[in-house]
C-alpha positions, 0 to 999 in steps of 0.5 A: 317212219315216224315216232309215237310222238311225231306228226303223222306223214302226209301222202297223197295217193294219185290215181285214175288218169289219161290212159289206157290203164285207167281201171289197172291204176285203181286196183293198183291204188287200192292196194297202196291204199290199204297198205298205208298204216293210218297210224303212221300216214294222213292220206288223201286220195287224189282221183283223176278221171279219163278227162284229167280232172283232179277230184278229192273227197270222201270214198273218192276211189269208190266214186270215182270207180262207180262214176259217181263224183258230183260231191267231189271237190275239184282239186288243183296242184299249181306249178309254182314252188311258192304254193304247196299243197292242193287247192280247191275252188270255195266261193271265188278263192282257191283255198288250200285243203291239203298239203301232202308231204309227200306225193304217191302216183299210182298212175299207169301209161300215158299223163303218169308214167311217161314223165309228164306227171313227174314234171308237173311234180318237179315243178311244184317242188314236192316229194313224190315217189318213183323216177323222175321226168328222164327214167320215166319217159325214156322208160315209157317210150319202149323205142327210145328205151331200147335204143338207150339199152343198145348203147349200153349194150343190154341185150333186146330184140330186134325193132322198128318204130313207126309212126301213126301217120306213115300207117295210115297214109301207106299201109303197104310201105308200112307193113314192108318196114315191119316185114324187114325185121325177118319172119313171123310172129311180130308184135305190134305195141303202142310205143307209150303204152303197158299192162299189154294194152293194145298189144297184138301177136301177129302171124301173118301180113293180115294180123300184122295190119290189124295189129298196127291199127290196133296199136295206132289207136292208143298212140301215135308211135307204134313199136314192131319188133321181133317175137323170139320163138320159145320165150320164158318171161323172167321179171325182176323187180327193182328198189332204190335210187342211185344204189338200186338192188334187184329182187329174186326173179320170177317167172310168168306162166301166160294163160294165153299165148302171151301176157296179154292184159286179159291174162293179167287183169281179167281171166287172172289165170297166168301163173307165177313161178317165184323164184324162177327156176332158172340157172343161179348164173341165169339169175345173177345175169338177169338181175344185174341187168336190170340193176343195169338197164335202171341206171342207164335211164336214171330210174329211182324208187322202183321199177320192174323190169321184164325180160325173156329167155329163149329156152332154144338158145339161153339168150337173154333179151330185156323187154321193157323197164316199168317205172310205176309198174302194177300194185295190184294183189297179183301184181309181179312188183310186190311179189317179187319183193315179198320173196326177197323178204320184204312185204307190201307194207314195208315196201311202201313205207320204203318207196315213200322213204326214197322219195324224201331221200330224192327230194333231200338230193334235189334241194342240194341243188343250186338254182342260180348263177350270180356271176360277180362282175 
């Protein structure tokens, strides 16, 4: 991305955040991290803890992982074109001590991936990777998302939303709204949430209240919809802005009864088959519709989007769409790409090449109207 003779690009990693998928984040970000060429990329890492403060320093990952952040400077990044870059507090003046060329979220679930962090960025007017504040929040509200996929007539499972509020006033009334989606199993999920955190297999009325509480804890919005009874999770990832290209699919063998976040990130047991053994039309078909399901929201940069495949019937349903999906070293994202012929490092370098495209677009765009009287 840039010569012997050019100034390095400047790329602020943030990480941590407001979420459930705090820890998930910091592994993500390690990785991202270690990809980053030093002799291509100056690179500040940007902490954020549970509590939502900006930290910046020396190891600032390390520190922040071992809850050790007292020589860590408290960073701020103000919504205002006019001062880019990141400020700190020295004496009684803020004083700028970075100014990223480009911003790099690894942030997961709640305050980074639902479009909140995505409109702090905007404002701030700065390049920054991945989806922009509609695909990310219509592709973190998996209610939302499956209601814009039904538009487009993308296939999905059958679902109810409900509400923290109607759970806790009504459980009875709650448990019967679930129940209308037809027999068990159902899954209970928080509707703004990933990594499989909180989500709960529910067999029965009495897994069912469990798992609505359960998932009541993590939001305010709780997704139930309809468990297909031989699934094969298929998962594709996907790469660019408004042209977006699909990877070879692969599939994921559960450790457990379904791909739960232990299976993910604590017991990583749960195979990978890449590419899915699957039919070449079952392939082509998956692909384009998650090509598809990303345009439909107005993604950019990347996305993974996860699908099951009834082996009873061949049907094909698509989950969900993951806009700043893992990137940890057995993270299905990479993966998939690194198949496709693309590594890790490379697939960095090209996220950050798509986000300076995207900023490219967005400055084309005119802010005023002058009406000539």
């Amino acid at each position: 991305m840039t010569s012997p003779s050019s100034p390095k690009l400047r790329v602020a990693v943030l990480f941590g955040g407001r979420s459930g998928e705090h820890e998930v984040s910091l592994m993500s970000a390690r990785s991202v991290i270690a990809a980053l060429d030093p002799a291509q990329y100056e690179i500040f890492t940007v902490g954020i803890t549970h509590a939502g403060n900006w930290l910046m320093g020396e190891n600032t990952l390390d520190c922040l992982e071992q809850n050790k952040i007292e020589s860590l400077d408290h960073v701020f990044l103000f919504p205002t074109p006019g001062q880019p870059g990141l400020y700190a507090m020295r004496d009684t003046q803020y004083v700028r001590i970075a100014e990223p060329d480009v911003f790099f979220p690894v942030l997961h679930g709640t305050f980074g991936e639902d479009g909140t962090m995505q409109g702090l960025l905007e404002l701030a007017d700065v390049a920054y990777v991945g989806a922009g504040v509609t695909g990310s929040a219509v592709g973190m509200d998996k209610g939302i998302f499956k209601d814009v996929m039904r538009a487009n007539n993308i296939p999905v499972v059958d679902w109810v939303i409900l509400n923290r509020s109607e759970i806790r006033t009504d459980m009875e009334a709650a448990l019967r709204k679930a129940e209308s989606l037809g027999a068990y199993p159902l899954f209970a999920k928080p509707a703004n949430l990933g990594s499989s955190v909180g989500i709960s297999k529910c067999r029965n009325r009495s897994d069912l209240a469990e798992g609505l509480l359960e998932a009541a804890t993590f939001d305010r919005r709780i997704l139930v919809e309809h468990g297909v009874l031989q699934p094969r999770e298929i998962e594709v990832s996907v790469l660019g802005n408004e042209n977006p290209l699909a990877s070879v699919c692969g599939e994921v063998l559960p450790s457990r009864e379904f791909y739960s976040y232990e299976s993910k990130y604590v017991d990583g047991t749960s195979g990978l088959i890449i590419p899915a053994n699957i039919p070449a039309e079952t392939s082509d078909l998956i692909r384009s519709l998650a090509v598809r399901a990303c345009q439909a929201i107005d993604c950019a940069g990347m996305a993974r989007v996860d699908f099951f495949l009834d082996t009873a019937s061949g049907s094909v349903f698509l989950n969900e769409v993951n806009t700043l999906p893992g990137f940890t070293s057995i993270s299905m994202y990479p993966k998939l790409w690194n198949a496709s012929g693309l590594a890790y490092p490379q697939l960095v370098d090209r996220l950050i090449e798509l986000a300076l495209e995207r900023k490219a677009d967005r400055d084309r765009t005119v802010r005023e109207f002058r009406r000539d009287m």
